[in-house]
N, C-alpha and C positions, 0 to 999 in steps of 0.2 A: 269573187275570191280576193281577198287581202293579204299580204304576205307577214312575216310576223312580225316586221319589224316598223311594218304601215309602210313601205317602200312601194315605189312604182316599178313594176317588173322589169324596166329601163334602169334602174337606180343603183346604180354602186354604193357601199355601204360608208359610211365620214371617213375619208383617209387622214392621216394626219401622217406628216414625216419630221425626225425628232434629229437633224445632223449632226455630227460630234458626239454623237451618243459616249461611247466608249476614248478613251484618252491615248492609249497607247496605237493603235491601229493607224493606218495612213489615213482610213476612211472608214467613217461608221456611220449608221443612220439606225433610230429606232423606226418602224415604220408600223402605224395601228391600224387597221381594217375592222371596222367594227370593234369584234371582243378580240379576235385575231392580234398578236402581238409575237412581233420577230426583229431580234435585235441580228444585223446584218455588217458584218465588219471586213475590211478590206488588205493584208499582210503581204506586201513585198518580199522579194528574193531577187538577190540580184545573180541569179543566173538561169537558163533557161531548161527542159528539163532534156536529161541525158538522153533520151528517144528521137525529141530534136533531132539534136548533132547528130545521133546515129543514123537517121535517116535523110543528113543532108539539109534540114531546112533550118531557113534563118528567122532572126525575128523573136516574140516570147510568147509565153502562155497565159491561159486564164482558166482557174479551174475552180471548184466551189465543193466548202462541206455541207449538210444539213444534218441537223438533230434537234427531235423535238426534246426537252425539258424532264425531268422525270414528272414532275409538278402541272403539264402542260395540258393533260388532257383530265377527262373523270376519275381514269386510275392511275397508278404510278407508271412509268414506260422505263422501262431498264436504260440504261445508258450503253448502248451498244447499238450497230452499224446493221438494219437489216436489208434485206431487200428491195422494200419501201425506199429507204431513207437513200442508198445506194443510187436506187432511179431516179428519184427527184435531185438528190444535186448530178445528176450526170444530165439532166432538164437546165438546171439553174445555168451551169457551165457552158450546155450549148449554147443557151438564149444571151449568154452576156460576150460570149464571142461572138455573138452577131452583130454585137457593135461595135467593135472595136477591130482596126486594120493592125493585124497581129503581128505582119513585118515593120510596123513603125515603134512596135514596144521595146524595140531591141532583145537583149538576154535577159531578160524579166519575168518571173513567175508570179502572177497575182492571184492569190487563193480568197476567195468569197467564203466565207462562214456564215452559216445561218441558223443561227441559234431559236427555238419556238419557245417563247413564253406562255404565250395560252392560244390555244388550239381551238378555234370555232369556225374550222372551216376556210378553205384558199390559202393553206398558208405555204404551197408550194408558188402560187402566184402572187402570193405577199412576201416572200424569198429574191423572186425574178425582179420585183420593182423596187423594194429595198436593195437589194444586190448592186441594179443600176447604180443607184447613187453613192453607195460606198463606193465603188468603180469609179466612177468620174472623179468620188472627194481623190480618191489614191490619185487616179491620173493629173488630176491637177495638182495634186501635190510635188509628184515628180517632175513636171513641167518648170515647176517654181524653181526645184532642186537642182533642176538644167540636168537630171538624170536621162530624161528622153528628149528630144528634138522638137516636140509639138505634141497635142493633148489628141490621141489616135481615135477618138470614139467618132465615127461615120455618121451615125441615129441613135437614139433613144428607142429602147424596148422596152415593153409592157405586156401585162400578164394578166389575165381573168378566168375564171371560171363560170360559167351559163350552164343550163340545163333546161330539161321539162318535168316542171314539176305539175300533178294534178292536167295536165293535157295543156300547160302553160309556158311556154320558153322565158325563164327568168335568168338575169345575169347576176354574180357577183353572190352564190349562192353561200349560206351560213352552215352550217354542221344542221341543224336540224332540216331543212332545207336540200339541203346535199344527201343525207341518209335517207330523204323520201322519193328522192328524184328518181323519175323513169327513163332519165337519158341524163348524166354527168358529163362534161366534157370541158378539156382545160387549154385555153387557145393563146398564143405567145405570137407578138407579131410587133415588127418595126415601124416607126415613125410613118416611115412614106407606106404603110398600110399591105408591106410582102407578111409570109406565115411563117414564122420561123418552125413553130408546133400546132399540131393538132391532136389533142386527147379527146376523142369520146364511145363511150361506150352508154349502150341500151343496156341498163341494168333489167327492163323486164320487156316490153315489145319493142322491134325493132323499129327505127323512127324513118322519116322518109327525106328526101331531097329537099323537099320546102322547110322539114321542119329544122334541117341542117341547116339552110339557108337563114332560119330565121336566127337560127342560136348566132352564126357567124358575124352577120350583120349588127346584132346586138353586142357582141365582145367586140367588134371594129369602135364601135360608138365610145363603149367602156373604156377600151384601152386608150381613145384620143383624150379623153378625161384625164386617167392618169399622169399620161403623160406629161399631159400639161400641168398637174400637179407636181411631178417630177422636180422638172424648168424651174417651177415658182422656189420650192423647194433650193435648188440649184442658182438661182437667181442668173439662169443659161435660158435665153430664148431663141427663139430659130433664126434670127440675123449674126449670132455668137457660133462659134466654136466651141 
């Protein structure tokens, strides 16, 4: 079996990351994945949110939009907030608080937007890895700005999506690819190799330990790819801050 794009079932699909995308944001990155395309921007607030304070704690937030495009998919998609769109950046928000030491942001609310250009598949995990580097552009910015004390992000997070498709554990799956799959699953995980997330679900037989094993194993391999694309991207390597 061949996959469609002539990829090794190992094979992430050409990432390309686009920084500065947008001009006004602290931090933007366009990030491409295949046909997948998500412009991801980074918006300060200097203060922290009112639930905070209410409940005592100090430090800032990080939180994140998503919306795919009305243009993004086969047919038009209303521009409204649904359920989908809801869980995936409350995904995005947790995965990029995992990088960042949240008492060191001060009173800062940093909102993630991730806007979908075109839709073919992962583009909740082409959000989490665009998102990182908006994140970092913003946090380095305020560093510069001498708004914060030091550049707070702990690790780098990355994002994939793997399946079994045809009785085959493939990563980094496409819309056509992902709509055949017998087992989808979307795995979020740090630098030093901890889970931030695990999404997977057996769209038709239930899949077994090994073959969980197998998918995992392959998004660990995936995400150190990205990662490292991240970095280059970032021109931040693992001896830097």
């Amino acid at each position: 079996m061949k996959r469609i794009d002539e990829r090794e079932f190992s094979q992430i699909r050409p990432h390309k990351f686009t920084k500065n995308f947008v001009r006004n944001p602290r931090g933007s990155v366009l990030i491409e994945c295949g046909n997948t395309r998500v412009i991801c921007t980074a918006t300060v607030e200097h203060r922290a949110p009112r639930w905070m304070k209410e409940q005592g704690k100090s430090g800032g937030w990080i939180t994140a939009e998503y919306q795919m495009m009305p243009g993004s998919g086969g047919r038009r998609i209303p521009r409204r907030t649904n359920g989908r769109s809801t869980e995936i950046q409350r995904l995005i928000g947790r995965s990029l608080r995992a990088a960042v030491d949240l008492t060191l942001l001060g009173d800062n609310t940093i909102t993630i937007d991730c806007d979908v250009l075109d839709a073919d598949g992962g583009t909740r995990c082409a959000s989490i890895n665009g998102g990182l580097i908006a994140l970092r552009l913003a946090l380095n910015d305020m560093f510069v700005c001498e708004e914060i004390p030091t550049i707070p992000m702990d690790e780098f997070v990355g994002a994939i999506s793997v399946g079994i498709v045809d009785g085959i554990p493939m990563s980094d799956l496409c819309y056509e690819e992902d709509s055949a799959a017998e087992v989808d699953m979307n795995v979020v995980m740090t630098e030093g190799g901890r889970f931030i997330e695990v999404q997977g679900t057996a769209e038709k037989e239930p899949f077994s330990i090994e073959q969980m094993n197998a998918m995992l194993n392959l998004a660990h391999g995936s995400i150190g790819e990205i990662i490292t694309l991240q970095r280059e991207c970032l021109s931040v390597y693992h001896d830097q801050k």
